[in-house]
FITIPA-495083 format. One line per 4 residues: number of its first residue (from 1); their letters; for each residue y, z, x of N, C-alpha, C. Coordinates in nm, 4 decimals. Each point is the difference from the previous one (the first is absolute). Layout:
# FITIPA-495083
NUM) a) Y:Z:X:Y:Z:X:Y:Z:X | ...
END
This chain:
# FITIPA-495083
1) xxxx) 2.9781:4.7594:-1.6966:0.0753:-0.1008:0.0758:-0.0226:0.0183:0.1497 | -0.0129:0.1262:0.0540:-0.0123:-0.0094:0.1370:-0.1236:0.0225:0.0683 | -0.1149:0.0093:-0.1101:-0.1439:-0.0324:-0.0010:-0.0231:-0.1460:0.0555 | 0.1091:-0.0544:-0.1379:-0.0478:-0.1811:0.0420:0.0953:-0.0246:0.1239
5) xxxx) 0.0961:0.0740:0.0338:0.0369:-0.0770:0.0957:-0.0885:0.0276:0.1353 | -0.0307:0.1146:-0.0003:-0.0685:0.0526:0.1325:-0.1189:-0.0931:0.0166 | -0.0801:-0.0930:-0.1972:-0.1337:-0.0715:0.0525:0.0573:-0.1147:0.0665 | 0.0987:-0.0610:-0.0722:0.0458:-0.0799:0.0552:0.0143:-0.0290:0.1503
9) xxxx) 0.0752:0.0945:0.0755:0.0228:0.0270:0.1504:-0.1630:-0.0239:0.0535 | -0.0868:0.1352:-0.0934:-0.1171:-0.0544:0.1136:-0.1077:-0.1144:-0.0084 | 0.0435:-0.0598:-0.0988:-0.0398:-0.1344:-0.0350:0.0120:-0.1031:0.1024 | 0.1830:-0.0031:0.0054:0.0659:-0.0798:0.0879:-0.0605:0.0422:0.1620
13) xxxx) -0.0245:0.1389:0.0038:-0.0258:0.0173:0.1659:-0.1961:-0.0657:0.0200 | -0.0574:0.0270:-0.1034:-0.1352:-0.0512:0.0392:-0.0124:-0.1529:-0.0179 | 0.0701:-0.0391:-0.0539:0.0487:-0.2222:0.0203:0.0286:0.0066:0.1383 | 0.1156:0.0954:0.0722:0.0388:-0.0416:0.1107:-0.0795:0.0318:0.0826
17) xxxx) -0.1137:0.1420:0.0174:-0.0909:0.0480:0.0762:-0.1243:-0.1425:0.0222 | -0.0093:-0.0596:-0.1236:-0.1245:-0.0965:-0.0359:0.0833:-0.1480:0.0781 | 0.1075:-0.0033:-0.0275:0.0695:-0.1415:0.0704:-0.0324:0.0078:0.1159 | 0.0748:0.1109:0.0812:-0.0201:0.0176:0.1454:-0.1394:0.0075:0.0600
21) xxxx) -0.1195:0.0627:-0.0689:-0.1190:-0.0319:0.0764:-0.0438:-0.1077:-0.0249 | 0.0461:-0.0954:-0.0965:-0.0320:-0.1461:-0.0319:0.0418:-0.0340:0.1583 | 0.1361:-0.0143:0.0145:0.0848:-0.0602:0.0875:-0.0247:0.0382:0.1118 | -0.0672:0.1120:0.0289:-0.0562:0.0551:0.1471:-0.1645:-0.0706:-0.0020
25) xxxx) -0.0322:-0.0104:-0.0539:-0.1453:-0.0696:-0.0132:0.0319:-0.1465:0.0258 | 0.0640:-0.0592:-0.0455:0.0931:-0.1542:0.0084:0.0239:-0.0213:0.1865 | 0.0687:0.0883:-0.0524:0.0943:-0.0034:0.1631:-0.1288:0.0080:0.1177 | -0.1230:0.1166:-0.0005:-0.1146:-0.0035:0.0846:-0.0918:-0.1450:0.0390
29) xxxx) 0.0056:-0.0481:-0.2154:-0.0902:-0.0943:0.0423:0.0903:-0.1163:0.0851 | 0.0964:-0.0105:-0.0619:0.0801:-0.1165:0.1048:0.0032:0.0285:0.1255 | 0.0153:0.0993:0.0689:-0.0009:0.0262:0.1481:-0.1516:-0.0545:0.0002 | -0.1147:0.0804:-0.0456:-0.1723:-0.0307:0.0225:0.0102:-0.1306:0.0231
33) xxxx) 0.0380:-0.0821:-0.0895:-0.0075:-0.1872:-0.0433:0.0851:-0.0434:0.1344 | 0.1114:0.0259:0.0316:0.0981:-0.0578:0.1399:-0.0449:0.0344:0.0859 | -0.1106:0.0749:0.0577:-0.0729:0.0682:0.1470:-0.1155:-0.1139:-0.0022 | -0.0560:-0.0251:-0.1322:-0.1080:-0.0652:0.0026:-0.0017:-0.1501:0.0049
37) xxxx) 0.1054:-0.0263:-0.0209:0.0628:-0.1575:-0.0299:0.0259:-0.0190:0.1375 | 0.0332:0.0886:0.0716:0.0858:-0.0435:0.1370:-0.0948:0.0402:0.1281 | -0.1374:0.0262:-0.0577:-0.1059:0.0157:0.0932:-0.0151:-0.1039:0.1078 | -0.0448:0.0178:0.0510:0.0050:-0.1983:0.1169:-0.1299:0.0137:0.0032
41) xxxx) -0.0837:0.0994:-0.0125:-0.1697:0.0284:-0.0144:-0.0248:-0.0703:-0.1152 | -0.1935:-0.0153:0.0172:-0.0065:-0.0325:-0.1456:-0.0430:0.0776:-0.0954 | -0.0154:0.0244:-0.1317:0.0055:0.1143:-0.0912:-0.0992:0.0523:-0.0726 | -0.0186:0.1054:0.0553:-0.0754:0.0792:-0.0714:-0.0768:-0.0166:-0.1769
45) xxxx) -0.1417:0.0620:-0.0129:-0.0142:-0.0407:-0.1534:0.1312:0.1035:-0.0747 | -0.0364:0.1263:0.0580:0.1142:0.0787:-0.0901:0.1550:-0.0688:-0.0047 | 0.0334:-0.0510:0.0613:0.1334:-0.0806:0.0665:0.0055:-0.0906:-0.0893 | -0.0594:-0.0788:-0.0450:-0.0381:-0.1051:-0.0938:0.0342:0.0107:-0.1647
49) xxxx) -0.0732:0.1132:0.0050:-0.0221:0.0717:-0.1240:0.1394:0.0388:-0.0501 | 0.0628:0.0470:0.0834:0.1291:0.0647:-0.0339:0.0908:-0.1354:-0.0228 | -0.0176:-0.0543:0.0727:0.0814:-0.1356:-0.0101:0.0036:-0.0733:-0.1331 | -0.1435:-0.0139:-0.0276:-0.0312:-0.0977:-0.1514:0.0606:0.1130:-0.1141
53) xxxx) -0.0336:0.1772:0.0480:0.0492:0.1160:-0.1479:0.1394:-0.0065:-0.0033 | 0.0378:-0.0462:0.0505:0.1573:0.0264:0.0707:0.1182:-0.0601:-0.1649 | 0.0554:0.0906:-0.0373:0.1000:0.0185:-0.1202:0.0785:-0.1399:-0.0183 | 0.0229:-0.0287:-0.1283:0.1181:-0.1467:0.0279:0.0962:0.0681:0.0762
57) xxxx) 0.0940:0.0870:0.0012:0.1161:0.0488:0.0708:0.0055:-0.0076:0.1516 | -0.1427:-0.0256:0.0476:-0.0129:-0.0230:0.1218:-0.0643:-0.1060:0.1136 | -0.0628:-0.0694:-0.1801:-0.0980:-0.1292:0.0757:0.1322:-0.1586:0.0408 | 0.1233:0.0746:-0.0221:0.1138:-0.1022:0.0856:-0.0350:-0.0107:0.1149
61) xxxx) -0.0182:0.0898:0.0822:-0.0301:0.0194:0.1675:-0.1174:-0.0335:0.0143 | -0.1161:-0.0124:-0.0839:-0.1153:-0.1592:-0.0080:0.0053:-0.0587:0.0443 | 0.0508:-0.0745:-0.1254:0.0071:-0.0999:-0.0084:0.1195:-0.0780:0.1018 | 0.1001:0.0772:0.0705:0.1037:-0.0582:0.0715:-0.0483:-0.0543:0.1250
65) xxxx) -0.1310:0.1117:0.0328:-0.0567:0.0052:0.1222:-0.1146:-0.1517:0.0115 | -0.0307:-0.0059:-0.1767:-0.1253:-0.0855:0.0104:0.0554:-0.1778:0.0472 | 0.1802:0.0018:-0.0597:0.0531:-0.1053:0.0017:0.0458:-0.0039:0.1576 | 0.0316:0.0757:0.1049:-0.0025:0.0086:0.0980:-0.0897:-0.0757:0.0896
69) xxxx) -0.1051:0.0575:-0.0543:-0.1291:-0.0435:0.0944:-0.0492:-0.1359:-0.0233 | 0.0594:-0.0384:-0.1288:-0.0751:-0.1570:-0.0542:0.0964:-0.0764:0.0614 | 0.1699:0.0267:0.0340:0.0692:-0.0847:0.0621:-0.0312:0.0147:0.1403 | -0.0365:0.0921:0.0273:-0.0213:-0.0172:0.1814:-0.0873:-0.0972:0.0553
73) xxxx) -0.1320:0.0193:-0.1138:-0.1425:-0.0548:0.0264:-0.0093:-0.1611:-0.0437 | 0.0570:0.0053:-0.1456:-0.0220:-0.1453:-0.0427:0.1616:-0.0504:-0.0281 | 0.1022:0.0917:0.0041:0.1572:-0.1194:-0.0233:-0.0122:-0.0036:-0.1685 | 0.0820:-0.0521:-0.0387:0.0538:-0.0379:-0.1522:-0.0802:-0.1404:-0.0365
77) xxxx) -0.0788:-0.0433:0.0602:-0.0540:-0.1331:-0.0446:-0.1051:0.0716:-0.1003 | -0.0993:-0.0945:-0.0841:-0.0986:-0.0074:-0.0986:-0.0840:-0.0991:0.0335 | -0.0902:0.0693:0.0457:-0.1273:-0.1198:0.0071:-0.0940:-0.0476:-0.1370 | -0.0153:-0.1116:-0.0402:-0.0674:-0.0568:-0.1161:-0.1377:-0.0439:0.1001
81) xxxx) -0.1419:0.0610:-0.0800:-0.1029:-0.0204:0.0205:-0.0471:-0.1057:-0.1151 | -0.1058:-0.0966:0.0775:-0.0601:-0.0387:-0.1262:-0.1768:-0.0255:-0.0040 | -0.0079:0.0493:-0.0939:-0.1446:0.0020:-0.0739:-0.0911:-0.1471:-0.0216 | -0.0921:-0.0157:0.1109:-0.0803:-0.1753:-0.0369:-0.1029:0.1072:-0.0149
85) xxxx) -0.0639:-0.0150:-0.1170:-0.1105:0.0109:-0.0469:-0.0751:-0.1051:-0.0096 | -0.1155:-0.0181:0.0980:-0.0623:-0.1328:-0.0131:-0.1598:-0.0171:-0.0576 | -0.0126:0.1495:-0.0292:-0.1646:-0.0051:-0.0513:0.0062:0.1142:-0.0938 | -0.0612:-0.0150:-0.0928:-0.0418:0.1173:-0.0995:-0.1395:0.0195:0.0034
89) xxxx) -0.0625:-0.0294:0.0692:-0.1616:0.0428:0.0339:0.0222:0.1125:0.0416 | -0.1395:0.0580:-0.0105:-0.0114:0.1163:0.0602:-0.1381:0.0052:0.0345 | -0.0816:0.0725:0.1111:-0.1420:0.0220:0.0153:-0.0249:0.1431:-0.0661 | 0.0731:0.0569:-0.0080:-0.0178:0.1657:-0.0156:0.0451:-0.0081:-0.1476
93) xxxx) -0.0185:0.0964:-0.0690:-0.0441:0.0329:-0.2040:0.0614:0.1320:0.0303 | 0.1367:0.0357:0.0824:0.1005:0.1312:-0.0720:0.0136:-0.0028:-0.1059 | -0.0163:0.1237:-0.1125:0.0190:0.0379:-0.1210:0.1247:-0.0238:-0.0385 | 0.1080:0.0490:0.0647:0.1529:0.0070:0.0052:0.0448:-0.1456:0.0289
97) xxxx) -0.0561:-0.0983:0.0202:0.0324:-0.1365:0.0960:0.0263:-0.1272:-0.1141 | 0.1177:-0.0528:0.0078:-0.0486:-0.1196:-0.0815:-0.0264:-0.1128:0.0393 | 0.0070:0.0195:0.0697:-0.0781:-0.1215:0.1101:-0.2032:0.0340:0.0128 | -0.0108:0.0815:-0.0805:-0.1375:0.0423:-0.0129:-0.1272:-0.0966:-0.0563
101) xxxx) -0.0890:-0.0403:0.1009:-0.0767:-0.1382:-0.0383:-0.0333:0.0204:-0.1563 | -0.0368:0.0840:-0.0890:-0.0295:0.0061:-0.1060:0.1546:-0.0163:-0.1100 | 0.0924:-0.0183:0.0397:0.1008:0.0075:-0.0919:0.0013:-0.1889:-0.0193 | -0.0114:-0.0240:-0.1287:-0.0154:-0.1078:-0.0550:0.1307:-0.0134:-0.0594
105) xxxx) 0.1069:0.0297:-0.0298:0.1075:0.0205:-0.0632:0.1165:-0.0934:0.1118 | -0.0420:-0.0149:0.1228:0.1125:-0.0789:0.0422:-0.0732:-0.0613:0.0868 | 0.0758:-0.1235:-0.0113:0.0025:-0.1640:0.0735:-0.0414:0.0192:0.1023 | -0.1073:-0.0370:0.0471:0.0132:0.0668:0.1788:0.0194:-0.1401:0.0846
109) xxxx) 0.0328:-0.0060:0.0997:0.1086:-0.0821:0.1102:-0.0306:-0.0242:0.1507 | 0.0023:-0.0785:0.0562:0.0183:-0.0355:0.1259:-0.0022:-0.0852:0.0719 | 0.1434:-0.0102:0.0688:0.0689:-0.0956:0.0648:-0.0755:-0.0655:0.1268 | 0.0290:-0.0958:0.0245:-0.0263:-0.0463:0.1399:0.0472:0.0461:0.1143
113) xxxx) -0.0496:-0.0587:0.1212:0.1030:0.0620:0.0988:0.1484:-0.0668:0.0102 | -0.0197:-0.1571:-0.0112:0.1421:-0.0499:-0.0011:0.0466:0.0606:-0.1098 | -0.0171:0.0147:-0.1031:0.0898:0.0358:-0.1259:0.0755:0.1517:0.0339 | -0.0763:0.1009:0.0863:0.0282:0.1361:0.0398:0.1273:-0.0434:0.1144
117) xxxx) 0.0035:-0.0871:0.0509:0.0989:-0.0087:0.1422:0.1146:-0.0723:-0.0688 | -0.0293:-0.1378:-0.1371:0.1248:-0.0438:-0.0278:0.0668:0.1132:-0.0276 | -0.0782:0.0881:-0.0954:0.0931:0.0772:-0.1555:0.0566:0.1233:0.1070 | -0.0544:0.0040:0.1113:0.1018:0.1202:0.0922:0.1059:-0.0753:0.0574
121) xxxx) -0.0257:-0.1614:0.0575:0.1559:-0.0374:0.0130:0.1142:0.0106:-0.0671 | -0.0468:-0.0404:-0.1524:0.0731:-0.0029:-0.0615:0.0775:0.1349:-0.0474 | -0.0884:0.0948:0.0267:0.0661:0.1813:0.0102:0.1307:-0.0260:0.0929 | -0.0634:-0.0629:0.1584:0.0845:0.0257:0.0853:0.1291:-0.0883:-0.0273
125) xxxx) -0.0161:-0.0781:-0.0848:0.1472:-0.1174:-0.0250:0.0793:0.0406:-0.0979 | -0.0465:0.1717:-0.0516:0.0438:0.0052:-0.1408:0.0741:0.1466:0.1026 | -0.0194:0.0124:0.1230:0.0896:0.1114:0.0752:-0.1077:0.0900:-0.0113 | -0.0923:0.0252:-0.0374:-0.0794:0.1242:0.0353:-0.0751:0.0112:0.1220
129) xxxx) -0.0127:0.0758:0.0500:0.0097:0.0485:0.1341:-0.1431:0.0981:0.0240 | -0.0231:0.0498:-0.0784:-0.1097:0.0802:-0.0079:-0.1223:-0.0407:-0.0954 | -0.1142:-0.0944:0.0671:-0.0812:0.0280:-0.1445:-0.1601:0.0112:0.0092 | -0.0254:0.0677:-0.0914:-0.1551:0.1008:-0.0398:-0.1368:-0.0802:-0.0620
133) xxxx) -0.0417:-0.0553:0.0866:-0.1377:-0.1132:-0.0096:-0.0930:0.1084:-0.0834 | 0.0059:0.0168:-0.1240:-0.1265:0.0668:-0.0440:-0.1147:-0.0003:-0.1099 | -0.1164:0.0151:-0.0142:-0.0927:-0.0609:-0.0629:-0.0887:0.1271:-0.0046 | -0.0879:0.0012:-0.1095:-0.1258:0.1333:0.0112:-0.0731:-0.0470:0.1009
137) xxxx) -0.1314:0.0913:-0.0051:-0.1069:0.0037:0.1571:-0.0987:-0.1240:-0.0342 | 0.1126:-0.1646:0.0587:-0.0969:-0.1104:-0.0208:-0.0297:-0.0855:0.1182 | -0.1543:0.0375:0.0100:-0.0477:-0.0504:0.1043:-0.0016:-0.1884:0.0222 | 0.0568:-0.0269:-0.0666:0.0135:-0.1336:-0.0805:0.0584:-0.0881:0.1484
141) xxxx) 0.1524:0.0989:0.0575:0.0420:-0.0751:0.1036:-0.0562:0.0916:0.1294 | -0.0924:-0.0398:0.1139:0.0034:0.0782:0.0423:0.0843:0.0517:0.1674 | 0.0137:0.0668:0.0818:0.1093:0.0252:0.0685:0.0529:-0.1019:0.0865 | -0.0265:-0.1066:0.0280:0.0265:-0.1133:0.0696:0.1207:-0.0740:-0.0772
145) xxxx) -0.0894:0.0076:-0.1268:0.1174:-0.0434:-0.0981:0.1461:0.0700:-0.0387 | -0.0307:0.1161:-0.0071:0.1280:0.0977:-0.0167:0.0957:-0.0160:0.1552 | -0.0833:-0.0245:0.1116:0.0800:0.0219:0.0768:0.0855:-0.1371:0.0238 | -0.0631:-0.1122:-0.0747:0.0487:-0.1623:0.0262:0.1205:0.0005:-0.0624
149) xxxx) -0.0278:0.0758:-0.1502:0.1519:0.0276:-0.0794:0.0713:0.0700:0.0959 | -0.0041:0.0957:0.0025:0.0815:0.1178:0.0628:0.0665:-0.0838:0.1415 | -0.0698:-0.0927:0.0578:0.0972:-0.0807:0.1104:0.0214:-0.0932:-0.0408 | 0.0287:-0.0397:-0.0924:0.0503:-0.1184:-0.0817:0.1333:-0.0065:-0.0060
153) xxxx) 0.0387:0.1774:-0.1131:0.1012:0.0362:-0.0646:0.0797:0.0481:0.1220 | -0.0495:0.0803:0.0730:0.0661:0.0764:0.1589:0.0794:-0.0907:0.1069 | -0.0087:-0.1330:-0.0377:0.0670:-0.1273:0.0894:0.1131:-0.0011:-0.0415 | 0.0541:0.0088:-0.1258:0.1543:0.0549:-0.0333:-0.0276:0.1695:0.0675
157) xxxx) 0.1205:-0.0155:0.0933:0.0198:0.1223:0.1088:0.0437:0.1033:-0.1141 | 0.0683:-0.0090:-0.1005:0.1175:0.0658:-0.0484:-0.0917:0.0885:-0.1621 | -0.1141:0.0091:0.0578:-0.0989:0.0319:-0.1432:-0.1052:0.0968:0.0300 | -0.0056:0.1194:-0.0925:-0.0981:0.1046:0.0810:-0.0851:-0.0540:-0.1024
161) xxxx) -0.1623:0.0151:-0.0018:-0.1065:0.0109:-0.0557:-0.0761:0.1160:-0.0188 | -0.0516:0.0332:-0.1236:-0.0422:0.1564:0.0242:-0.1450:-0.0423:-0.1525 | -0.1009:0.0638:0.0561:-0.1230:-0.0602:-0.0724:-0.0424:0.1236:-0.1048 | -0.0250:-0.0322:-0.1040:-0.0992:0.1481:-0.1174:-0.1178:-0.0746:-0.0244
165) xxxx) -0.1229:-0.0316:0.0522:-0.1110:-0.0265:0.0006:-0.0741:0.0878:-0.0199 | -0.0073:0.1379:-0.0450:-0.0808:0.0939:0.0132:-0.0921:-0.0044:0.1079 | -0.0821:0.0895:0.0137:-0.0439:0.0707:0.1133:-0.1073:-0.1044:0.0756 | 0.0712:-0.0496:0.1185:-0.1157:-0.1187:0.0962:-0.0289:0.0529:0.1354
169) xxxx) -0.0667:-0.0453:0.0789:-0.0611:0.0327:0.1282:0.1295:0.0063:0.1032 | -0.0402:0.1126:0.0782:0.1325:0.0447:0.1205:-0.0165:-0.1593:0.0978 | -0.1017:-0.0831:0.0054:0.0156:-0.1391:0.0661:0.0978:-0.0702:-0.0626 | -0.0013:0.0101:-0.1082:0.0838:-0.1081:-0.1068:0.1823:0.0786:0.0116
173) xxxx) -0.0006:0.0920:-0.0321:0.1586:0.0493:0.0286:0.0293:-0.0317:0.1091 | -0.0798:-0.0087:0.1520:0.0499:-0.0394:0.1104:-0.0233:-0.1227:-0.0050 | -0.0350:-0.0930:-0.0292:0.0339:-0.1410:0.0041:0.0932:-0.0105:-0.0930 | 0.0496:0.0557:-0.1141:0.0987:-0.0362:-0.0549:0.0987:0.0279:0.0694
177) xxxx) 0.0254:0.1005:0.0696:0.0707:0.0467:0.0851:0.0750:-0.1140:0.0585 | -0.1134:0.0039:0.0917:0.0726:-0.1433:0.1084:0.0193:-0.1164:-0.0455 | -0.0371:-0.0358:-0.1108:0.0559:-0.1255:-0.0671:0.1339:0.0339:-0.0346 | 0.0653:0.1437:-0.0298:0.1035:0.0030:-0.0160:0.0714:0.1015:-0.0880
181) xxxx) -0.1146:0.0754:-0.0995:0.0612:0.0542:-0.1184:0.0801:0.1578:0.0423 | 0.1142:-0.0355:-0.0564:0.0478:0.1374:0.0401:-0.0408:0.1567:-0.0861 | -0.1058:-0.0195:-0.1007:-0.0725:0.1551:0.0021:-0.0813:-0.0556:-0.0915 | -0.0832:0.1135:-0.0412:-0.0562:0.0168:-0.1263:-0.0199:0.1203:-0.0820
185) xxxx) -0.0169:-0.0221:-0.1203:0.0187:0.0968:-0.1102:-0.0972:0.0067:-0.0995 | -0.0690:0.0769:0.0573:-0.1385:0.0897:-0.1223:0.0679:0.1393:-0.0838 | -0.0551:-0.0327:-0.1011:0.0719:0.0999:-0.0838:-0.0775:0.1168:0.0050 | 0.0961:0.1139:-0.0084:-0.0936:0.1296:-0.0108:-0.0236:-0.0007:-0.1779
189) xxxx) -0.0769:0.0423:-0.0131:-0.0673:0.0206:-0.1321:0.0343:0.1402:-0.0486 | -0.0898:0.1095:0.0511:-0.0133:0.0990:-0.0388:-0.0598:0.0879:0.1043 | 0.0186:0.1293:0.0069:0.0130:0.1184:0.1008:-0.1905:0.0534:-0.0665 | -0.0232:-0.0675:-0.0870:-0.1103:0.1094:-0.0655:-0.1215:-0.0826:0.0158
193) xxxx) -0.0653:0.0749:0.1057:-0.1427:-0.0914:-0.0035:-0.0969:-0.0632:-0.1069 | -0.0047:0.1060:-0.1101:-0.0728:-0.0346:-0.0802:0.0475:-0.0726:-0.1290 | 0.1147:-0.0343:-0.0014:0.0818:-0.0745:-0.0729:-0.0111:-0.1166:0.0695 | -0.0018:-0.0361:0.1066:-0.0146:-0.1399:0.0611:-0.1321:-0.0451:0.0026
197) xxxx) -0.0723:0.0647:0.0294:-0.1832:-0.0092:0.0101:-0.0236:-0.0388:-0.1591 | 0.0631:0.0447:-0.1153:-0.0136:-0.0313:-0.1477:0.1088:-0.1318:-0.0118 | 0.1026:0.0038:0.0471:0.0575:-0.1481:-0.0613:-0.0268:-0.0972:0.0925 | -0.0521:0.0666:0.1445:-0.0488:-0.1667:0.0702:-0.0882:0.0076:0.0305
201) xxxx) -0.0997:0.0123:-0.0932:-0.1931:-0.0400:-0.0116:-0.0253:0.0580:0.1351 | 0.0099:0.1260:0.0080:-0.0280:0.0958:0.1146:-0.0382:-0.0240:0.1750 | 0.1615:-0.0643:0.0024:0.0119:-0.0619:0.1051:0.0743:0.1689:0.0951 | -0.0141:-0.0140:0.0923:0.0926:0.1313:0.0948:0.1811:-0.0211:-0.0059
205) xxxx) 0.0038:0.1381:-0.0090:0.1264:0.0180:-0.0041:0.0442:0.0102:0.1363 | -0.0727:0.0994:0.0648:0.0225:0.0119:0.1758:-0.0593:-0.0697:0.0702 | -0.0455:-0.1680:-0.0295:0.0034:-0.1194:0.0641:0.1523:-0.0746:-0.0444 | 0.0489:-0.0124:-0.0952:0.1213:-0.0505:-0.0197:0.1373:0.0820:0.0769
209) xxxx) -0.0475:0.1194:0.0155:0.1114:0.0502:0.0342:-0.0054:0.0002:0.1436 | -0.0961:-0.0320:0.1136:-0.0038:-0.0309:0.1336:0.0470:-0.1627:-0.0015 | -0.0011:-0.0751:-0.0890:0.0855:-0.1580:0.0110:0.1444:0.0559:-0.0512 | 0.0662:0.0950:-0.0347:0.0965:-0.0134:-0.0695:0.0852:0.1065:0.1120
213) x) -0.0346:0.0693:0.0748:0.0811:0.0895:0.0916:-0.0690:-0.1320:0.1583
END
């Protein structure tokens, strides 16, 4: 009897020995996470790291911080973007692409220029506020034309324009420019040269990535 009680006792004391370095480990990382949250610098990779490993018990002070910063920057509103896809051509045969000239499996498409400027009014009458002119790499319209749309739609003051044309000449982004568009958006693909050189018919990876920074 006083065998089991004595395991008992040290049972109970190594739960409480094991709680408390839980809770001292807890307690560190939360201080680590509140020094780093309240940095006014910007953050470190290790800084980062800790942030994303960071325990549910502590990713409250996150996420509190992340809702902080989204009301300072953007307010409680929701912006609705919208998607005119006006061409499914493509010049380029990406493996990964379905917009890929060899894919026979879908309808392929393309609008006029008036038809591209009604169907964005009608975005803008439907309250959307933001919308994404985009088509694969078709030489079909060429930049005179993109930029005729792009100041078409930009005459309603109250409407950003933002283009996914894949990858065109630094002349052509600056005339789109000044016609009006407020950015553009090339997608990053992939970090791995030779994965891109194989799915895009061995085109450069570190030519895409000098248009994309």
């Amino acid at each position: 009897m006083v065998a089991n009680n004595y395991n008992c006792i040290l049972s109970n004391d190594i739960f409480l020995i094991n709680f408390a370095k839980k809770e001292l480990i807890n307690y560190k990382e939360m201080i680590n996470i509140t020094e780093i949250l309240n940095k006014a610098d910007k953050l470190s990779h290790e800084e980062i790291i800790a942030l994303l490993s960071s325990k549910s018990d502590v990713l409250h002070k996150l996420y509190s911080k992340a809702e902080t910063i989204k009301k300072t920057n953007i307010g409680d509103k929701t912006d609705i973007w919208g998607l005119l896809e006006f061409s499914n051509y493509c010049d380029q045969d990406c493996d990964f692409c379905k917009f890929q000239s060899e894919n026979l499996s879908i309808n392929k498409f393309r609008f006029e220029t008036e038809q591209i400027v009604e169907f964005a009014h009608i975005m803008i009458k439907s309250n959307i506020k933001t919308i994404i002119l985009s088509s694969g790499l078709d030489h079909h319209y060429d930049s005179d034309e993109i930029a005729y749309i792009v100041y078409s739609i930009k005459r309603h003051k109250n409407v950003k324009v933002f283009l996914s044309l894949d990858l065109r000449g630094l002349s052509d982004y600056r005339k789109w420019k000044i016609a009006g568009a407020d950015g553009y958006i090339c997608k990053h693909l992939t970090i791995n040269g030779r994965m891109y050189q194989r799915c895009a018919k061995n085109k450069s990876l570190i030519e895409r990535m000098k248009q994309i920074k």
